[in-house]
Kinemage of the C-alpha trace (Angstrom):
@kinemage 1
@onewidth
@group {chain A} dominant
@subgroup {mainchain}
@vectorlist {calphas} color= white
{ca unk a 1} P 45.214 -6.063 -6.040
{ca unk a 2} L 43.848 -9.587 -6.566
{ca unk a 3} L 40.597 -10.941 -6.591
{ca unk a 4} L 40.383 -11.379 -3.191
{ca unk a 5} L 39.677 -7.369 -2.579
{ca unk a 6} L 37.654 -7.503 -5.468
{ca unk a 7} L 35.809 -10.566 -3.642
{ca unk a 8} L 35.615 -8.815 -0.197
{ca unk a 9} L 33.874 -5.741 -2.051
{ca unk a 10} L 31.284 -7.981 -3.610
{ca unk a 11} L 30.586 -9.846 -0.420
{ca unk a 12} L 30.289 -6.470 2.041
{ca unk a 13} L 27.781 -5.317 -1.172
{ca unk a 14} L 25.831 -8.313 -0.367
{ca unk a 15} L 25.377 -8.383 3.309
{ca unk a 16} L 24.595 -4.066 3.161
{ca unk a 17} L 21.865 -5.235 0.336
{ca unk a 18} L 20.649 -7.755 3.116
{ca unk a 19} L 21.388 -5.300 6.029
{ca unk a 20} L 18.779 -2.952 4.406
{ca unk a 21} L 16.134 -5.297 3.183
{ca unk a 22} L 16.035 -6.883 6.597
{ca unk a 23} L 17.411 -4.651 9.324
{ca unk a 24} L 17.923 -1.431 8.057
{ca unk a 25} L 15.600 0.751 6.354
{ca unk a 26} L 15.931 4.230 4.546
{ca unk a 27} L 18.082 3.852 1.422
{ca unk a 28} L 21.777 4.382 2.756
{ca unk a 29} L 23.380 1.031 3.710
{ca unk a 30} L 21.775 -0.503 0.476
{ca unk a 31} L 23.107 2.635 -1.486
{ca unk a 32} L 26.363 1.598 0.040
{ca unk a 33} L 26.004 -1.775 -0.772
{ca unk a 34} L 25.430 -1.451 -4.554
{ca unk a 35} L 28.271 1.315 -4.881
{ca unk a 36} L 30.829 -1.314 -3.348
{ca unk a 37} L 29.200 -4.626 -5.875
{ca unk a 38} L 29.572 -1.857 -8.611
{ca unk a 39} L 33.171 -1.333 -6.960
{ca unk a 40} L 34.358 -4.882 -7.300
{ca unk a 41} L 32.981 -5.328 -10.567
{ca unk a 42} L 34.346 -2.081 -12.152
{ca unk a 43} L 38.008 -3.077 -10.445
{ca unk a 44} L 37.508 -6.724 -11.787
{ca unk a 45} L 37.232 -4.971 -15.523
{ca unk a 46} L 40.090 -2.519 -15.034
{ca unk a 47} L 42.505 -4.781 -13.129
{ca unk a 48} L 41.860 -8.129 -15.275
{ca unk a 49} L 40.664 -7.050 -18.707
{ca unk a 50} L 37.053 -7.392 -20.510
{ca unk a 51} L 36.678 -11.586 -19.795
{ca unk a 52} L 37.422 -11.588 -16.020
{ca unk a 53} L 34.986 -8.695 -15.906
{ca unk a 54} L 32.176 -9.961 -17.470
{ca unk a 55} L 32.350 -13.392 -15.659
{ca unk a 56} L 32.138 -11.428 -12.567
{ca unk a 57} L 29.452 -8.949 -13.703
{ca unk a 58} L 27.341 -12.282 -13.822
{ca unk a 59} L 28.242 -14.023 -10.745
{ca unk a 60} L 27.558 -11.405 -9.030
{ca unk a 61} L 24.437 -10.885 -11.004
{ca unk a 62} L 23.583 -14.405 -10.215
{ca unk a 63} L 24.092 -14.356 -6.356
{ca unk a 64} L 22.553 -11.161 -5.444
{ca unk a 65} L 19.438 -12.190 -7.479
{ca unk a 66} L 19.786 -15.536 -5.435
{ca unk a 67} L 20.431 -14.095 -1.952
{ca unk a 68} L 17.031 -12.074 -2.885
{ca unk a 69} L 14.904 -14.921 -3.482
{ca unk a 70} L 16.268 -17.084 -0.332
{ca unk a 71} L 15.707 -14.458 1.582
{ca unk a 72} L 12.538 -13.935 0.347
{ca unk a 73} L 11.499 -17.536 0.191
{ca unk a 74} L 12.771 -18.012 4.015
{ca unk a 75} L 10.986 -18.132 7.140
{ca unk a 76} L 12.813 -15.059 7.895
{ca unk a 77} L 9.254 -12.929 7.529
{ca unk a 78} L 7.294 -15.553 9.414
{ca unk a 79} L 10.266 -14.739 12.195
{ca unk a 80} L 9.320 -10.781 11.779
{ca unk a 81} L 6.055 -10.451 11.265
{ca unk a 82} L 3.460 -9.819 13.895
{ca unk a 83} L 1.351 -13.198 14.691
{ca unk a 84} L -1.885 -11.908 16.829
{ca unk a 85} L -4.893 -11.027 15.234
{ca unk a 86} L -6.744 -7.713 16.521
{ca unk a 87} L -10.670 -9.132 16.933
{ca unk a 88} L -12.435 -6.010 18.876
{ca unk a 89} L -14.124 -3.261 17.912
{ca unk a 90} L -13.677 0.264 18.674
{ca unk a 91} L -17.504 0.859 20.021
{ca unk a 92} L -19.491 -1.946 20.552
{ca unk a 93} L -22.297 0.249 21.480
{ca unk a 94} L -25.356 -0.832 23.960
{ca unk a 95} L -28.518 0.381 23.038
{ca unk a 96} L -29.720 0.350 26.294
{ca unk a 97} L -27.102 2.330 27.859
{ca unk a 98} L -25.555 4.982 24.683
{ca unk a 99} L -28.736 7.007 23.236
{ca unk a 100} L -29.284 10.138 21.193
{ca unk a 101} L -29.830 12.847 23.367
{ca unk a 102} L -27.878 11.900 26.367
{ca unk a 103} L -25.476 14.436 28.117
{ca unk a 104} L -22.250 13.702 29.098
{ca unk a 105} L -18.854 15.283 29.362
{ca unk a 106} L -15.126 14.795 27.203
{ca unk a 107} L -12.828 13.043 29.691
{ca unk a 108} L -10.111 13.241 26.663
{ca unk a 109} L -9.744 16.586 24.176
{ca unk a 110} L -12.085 15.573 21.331
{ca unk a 111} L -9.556 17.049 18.193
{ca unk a 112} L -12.192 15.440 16.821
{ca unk a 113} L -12.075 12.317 17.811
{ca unk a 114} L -11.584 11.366 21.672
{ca unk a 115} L -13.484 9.712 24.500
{ca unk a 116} L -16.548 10.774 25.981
{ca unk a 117} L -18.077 9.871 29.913
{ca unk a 118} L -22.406 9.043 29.744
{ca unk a 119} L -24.147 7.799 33.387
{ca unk a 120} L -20.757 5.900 34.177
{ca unk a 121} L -19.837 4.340 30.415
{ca unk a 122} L -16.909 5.327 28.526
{ca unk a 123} L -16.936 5.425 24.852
{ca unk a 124} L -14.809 7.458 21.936
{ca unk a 125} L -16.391 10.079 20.524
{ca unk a 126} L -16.174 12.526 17.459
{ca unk a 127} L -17.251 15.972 17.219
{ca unk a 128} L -17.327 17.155 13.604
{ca unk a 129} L -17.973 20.429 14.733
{ca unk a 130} L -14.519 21.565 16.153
{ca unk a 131} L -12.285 20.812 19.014
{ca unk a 132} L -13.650 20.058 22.792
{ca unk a 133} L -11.443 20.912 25.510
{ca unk a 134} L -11.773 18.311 28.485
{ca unk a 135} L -14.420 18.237 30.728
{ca unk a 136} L -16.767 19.887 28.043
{ca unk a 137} L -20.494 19.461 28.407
{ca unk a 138} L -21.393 17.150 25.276
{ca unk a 139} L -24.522 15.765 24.094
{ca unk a 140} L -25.043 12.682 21.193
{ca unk a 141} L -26.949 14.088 18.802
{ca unk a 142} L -26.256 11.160 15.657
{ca unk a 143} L -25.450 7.168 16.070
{ca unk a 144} L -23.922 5.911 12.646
{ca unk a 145} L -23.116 2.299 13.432
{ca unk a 146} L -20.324 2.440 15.938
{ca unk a 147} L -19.622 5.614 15.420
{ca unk a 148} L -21.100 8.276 18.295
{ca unk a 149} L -21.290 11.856 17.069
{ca unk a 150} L -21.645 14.347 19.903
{ca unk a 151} L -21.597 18.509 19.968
{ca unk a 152} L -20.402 21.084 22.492
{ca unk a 153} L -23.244 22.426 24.881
């Protein structure tokens, strides 16, 4: 066994280290990637003595540390990441039309948050009070902000 096995090992390390960080999540493939860079190294000291070792303890040292930062330092993130912005609020609520007291009724099961139907306007609701089935009698009966509390009739 030369160095190119030892090589090959090194280099299939490498690219399961980058498999994980980029593609693959959840420990396995970069598990299997370190076992196999340990794998060339440790065959590199037993097959070529202490010197040949050690010079490939730190080149491999070297370029995995390096493979981290250009990936890192790459627009491969700007590729992955997610570029709209989310601008709306969950209630914008109208003064006019949402008040304390109304009735209404849960159009969703409110467990405890859902949505809740007042004279024709939609809106998500919590109950703090328990679960509402759907198509519940509720009434508001607190307003904090955008936040519409209702209870069970």
């Amino acid at each position: 066994m030369g160095f190119s096995v030892i090589i090959t090992l090194i280099i299939i390390g490498l690219l399961c280290l980058a498999l994980e960080i980029l593609i693959i999540p959840g420990g396995v493939v970069g598990l299997i990637g370190v076992l196999m860079m340990g794998g060339g190294v440790t065959m590199a000291y037993v097959k070529h003595g202490l010197a040949a070792g050690n010079i490939t303890l730190i080149i491999t040292f070297v370029v995995c540390i390096g493979s981290i930062v250009i990936i890192l330092r790459s627009k491969t993130w700007r590729k992955l990441m997610l570029k709209t912005n989310i601008d709306s609020k969950v209630n914008e609520i109208d003064e006019e039309k949402i008040q304390i007291g109304m009735e209404g009724i849960a159009i969703s099961r409110l467990a405890p948050m859902g949505k809740g139907k007042f004279d024709h306007e939609t809106v998500e609701v919590s109950s703090p009070f328990g679960f509402v089935d759907v198509g519940s009698k509720i009434v508001i009966y607190n307003i904090e902000g955008n936040k519409i509390l209702v209870k069970q009739i």
